[in-house]
C-alpha distance (Angstrom), angle and dihedral (degrees) to the residues before:
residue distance angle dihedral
X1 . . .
X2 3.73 . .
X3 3.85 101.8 .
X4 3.74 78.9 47.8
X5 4.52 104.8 129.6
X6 3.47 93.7 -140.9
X7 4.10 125.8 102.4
X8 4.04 111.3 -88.9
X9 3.87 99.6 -144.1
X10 3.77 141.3 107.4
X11 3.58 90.5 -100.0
X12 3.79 92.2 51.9
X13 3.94 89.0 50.5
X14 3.58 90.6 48.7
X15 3.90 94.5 66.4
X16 3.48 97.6 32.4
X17 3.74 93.3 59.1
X18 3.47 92.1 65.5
X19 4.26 94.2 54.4
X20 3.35 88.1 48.5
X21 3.78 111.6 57.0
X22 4.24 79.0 30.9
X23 4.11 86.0 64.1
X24 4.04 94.2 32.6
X25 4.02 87.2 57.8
X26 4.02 94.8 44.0
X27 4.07 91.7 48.3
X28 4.07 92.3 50.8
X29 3.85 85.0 39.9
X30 3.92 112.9 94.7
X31 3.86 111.3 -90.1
X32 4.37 91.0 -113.3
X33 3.98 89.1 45.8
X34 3.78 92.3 53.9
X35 3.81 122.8 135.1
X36 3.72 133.1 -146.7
X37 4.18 111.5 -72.1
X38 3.79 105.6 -105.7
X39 3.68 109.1 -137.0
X40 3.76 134.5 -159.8
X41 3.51 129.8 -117.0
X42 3.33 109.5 -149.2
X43 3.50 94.8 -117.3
X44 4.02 117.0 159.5
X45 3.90 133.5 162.7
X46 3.59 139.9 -150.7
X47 4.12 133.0 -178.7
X48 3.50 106.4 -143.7
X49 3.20 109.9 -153.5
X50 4.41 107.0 -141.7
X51 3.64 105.4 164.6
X52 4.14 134.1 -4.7
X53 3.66 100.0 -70.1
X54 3.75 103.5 12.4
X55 3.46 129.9 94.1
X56 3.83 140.1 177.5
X57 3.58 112.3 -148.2
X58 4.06 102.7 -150.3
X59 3.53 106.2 -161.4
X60 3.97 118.1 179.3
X61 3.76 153.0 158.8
X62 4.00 132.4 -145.6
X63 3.61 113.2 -42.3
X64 3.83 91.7 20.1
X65 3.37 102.3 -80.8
X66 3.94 120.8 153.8
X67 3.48 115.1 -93.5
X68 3.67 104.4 172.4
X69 3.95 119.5 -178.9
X70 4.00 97.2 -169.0
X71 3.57 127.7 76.2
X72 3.89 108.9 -101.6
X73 3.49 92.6 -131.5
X74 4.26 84.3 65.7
X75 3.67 108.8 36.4
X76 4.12 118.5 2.6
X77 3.55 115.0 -154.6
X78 3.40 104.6 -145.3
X79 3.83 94.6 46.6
X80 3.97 124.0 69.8
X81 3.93 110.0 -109.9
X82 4.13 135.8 -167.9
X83 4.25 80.1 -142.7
X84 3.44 97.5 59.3
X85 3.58 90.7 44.8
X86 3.76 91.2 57.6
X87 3.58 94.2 51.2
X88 3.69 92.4 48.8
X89 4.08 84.4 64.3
């Protein structure tokens, strides 16, 4: 859905995937065998690209707060990194 408010990127698509088939299975499940509805985050990410070589990976949630899914000791989100650049290739 295009007017959709969630982030339209790989990332994003790789956590809602998850939700999805999660709610697909519970509503063809019979009503007393039901799980829990999985619900999605909001999360989204984006490499920003601020010099040749560098990149900050911005990785957030609804309402932009931080979501990041690397250690900070590995790739800081706030900080441009030659990591984050190769994982953006």
């Amino acid at each position: 859905c295009v007017s959709a408010p969630n982030a339209k990127t790989m990332a994003a698509a790789r956590k809602q995937a998850p939700v999805v088939v999660h709610n697909l299975l519970q509503d063809l499940a019979p009503a007393a065998a039901r799980p829990t509805e999985a619900v999605y985050d909001g999360y989204g990410a984006c490499p920003l690209t601020v010099e040749k070589g560098k990149v900050v990976l911005a990785e957030f949630g609804w309402g932009g707060q931080l979501m990041p899914s690397f250690p900070g000791w590995l790739i800081k989100n706030t900080a441009p990194s030659r990591l984050a650049w190769a994982f953006k290739r």
